[in-house]
C-alpha angles and dihedrals in degrees: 000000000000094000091054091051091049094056102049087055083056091067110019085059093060089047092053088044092053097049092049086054090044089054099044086056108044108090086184110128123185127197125187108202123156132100145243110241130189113205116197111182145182128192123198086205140007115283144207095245142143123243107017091323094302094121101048127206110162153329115284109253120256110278112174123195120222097283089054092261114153101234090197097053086104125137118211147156147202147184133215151154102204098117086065098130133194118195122201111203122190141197125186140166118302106269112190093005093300136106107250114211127166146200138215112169126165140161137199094254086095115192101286140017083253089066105025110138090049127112110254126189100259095173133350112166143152121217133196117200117191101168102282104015137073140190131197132189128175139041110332133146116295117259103250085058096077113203093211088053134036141104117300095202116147091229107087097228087086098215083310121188085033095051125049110252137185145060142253158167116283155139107250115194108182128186124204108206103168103280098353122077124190126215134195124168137179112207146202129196127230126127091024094038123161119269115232129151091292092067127248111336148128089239098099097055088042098051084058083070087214125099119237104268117221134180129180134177112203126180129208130214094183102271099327101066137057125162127161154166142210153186136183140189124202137172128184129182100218093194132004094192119047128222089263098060091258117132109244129188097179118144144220103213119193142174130205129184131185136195121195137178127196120186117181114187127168095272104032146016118217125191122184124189143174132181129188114178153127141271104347119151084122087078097042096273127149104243142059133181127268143201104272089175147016101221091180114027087191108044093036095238107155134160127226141215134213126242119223126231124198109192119168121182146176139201126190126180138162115244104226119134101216094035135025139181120194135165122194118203120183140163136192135179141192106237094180127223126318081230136048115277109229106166133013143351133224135172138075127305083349087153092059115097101201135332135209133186149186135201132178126184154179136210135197112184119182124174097310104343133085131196116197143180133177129170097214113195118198121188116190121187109209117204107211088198138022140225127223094274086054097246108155102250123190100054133218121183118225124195136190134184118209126193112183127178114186133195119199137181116192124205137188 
């Protein structure tokens, strides 16, 4: 029995050896952070959202029945727990004279309604820091959603359509000059993709074979002051074969810029954006591109233009820890194209006009836990028609109450 004992010290000591080594040498460091948040919703009609109404974009349109009836006058709720969310943050040795961190986040929306419940990819991303520089690869915001500055509504759909929204893969280089930081990113598309005649895919950014092109200058007043402004280039092929069966590389080029302020004093924080841009239904935008001529009747060849999107928004909120009071405001319309729409349409809410909201809220916060409520009122004009610039006519106002009570649980 001794013996026995002896000899499985013989190997067990090695083992533990090996793993204190192992230890004293990792300089890996994981750290879980997220929450886990309960949303409780009531509509006074239906709306145009995304998983069983939880993200939010806008009132249904008007549709009355033969006796004159809106259909869509129809008050609902839900409630539901999908935006519950687990980070992953990770720390490892200096590779190429820089400190290497990462980043895997997900949540339980999923991609779809089929699907919602199920855990989706939200960031996973790898940066290098030297002392001034940083790069970033993987799946990130968008630039145009600044992290400094944007919305803090309660509702998740964060002053969507008014503010850019989603995330996607990319390459980040970002500059560090003082105060000034200069930022350039190549970008993919895949969970906010463009909308064609194919549907809603990536396909169309990918087949121009060139990546979206983006470029930002923030500056920096310690923690008090943020001010910015963007640009960004984008090109999509929106069919490479023609209804006719001919091969067609023609293109749909847009631009979108963007200008923010953020001022934080003791008692509130104000942020102030506006966006005025092309083509964006891919961040949750109201807007598209369409055919403004048929170069080749037989062959099917035509050319697009792109139609333009101003949105403006602000968010002011106090700053207490216990107790805040905020209000978003936000407004977007549909300017049409610089050129006559002769064919299609496609895009998202292309046959809204303009749209406002309002949205006050109030927050309790208490160690970890946080109470929350916000009304939330959204007013959509619909065009019935349209005029040559592509602009909705006719119009027919919308309008859709949210009340929306939210229960969250941090954790670090």
């Amino acid at each position: 029995m001794k013996k026995t004992i002896f000899l499985m010290l013989i190997m067990v000591l090695p083992i533990i050896s090996f793993s204190q080594e192992e230890k004293k040498e990792s300089k890996f460091k994981l750290s879980f952070s997220g929450f886990v948040k309960n949303d409780f919703f009531w509509d006074s009609r239906k709306t145009v959202a995304a998983r069983e109404g939880h993200f939010l974009l806008w009132p249904s349109a008007v549709s009355e029945d033969p006796d004159g009836n809106d259909r869509n006058a129809k008050a609902n709720f839900n409630f539901l727990s999908v935006q519950s969310r687990l980070s992953v943050g990770i720390s490892g040795p200096d590779a190429f004279g820089a400190k290497i961190s990462g980043k895997i986040e997900g949540d339980f929306f999923a991609q779809a309604n089929d699907n919602i419940n199920l855990l989706r990819l939200r960031h996973a991303f790898i940066k290098m820091n030297w002392t001034n520089t940083e790069l970033l690869f993987g799946q990130y915001w968008i630039p145009m959603f600044v992290t400094g500055c944007f919305p803090g509504t309660v509702s998740f759909n964060t002053g969507v359509p008014m503010q850019p929204f989603g995330r996607n893969p990319q390459i980040r280089l970002t500059q560090k000059m003082g105060g000034l930081k200069l930022i350039a990113v190549a970008s993919s598309q895949r969970d906010y993709v463009s909308r064609g005649a194919a549907g809603v895919t990536g396909e169309y950014l990918r087949n121009s074979a060139m990546p979206e092109l983006s470029a930002q200058l923030h500056f920096a007043k310690e923690k008090t002051v943020l001010a910015g402004v963007g640009a960004s280039f984008k090109q999509i092929v929106p069919q490479i074969v023609t209804g006719q069966g001919y091969a067609t590389d023609e293109k749909a080029s847009s631009y979108s810029t963007i200008a923010f302020l953020k001022i934080k004093t003791s008692p509130i924080t104000v942020k102030l954006e506006g966006i005025y841009g092309q083509n964006m239904p891919d961040v949750l935008s109201i807007g598209g591109f369409a055919i403004t001529d048929s170069t080749n009747l037989t062959k099917g060849f035509v050319e697009y233009t792109a139609l333009t999107t101003m949105s403006a928004w602000a968010d002011i909120h106090t700053n207490g820890k216990k107790t805040q009071f905020g209000v978003f405001a936000g407004y977007t319309k549909n300017l049409g194209s610089a050129n006559n729409v002769v064919g299609p349409i496609y895009g998202l809410g292309t046959n809204i006009e303009s749209l406002y909201r309002v949205s006050p809220r109030i927050m309790f916060n208490s160690g970890k836990v946080r109470f929350a409520l916000e009304g939330e009122y959204t007013v959509a004009n619909y065009g019935s028609s349209r005029d040559v610039k592509g602009i909705p006519t006719d119009i027919t106002s919308a309008s859709n109450f949210r009340m929306l009570a939210a229960v969250y649980y941090f954790f670090k």
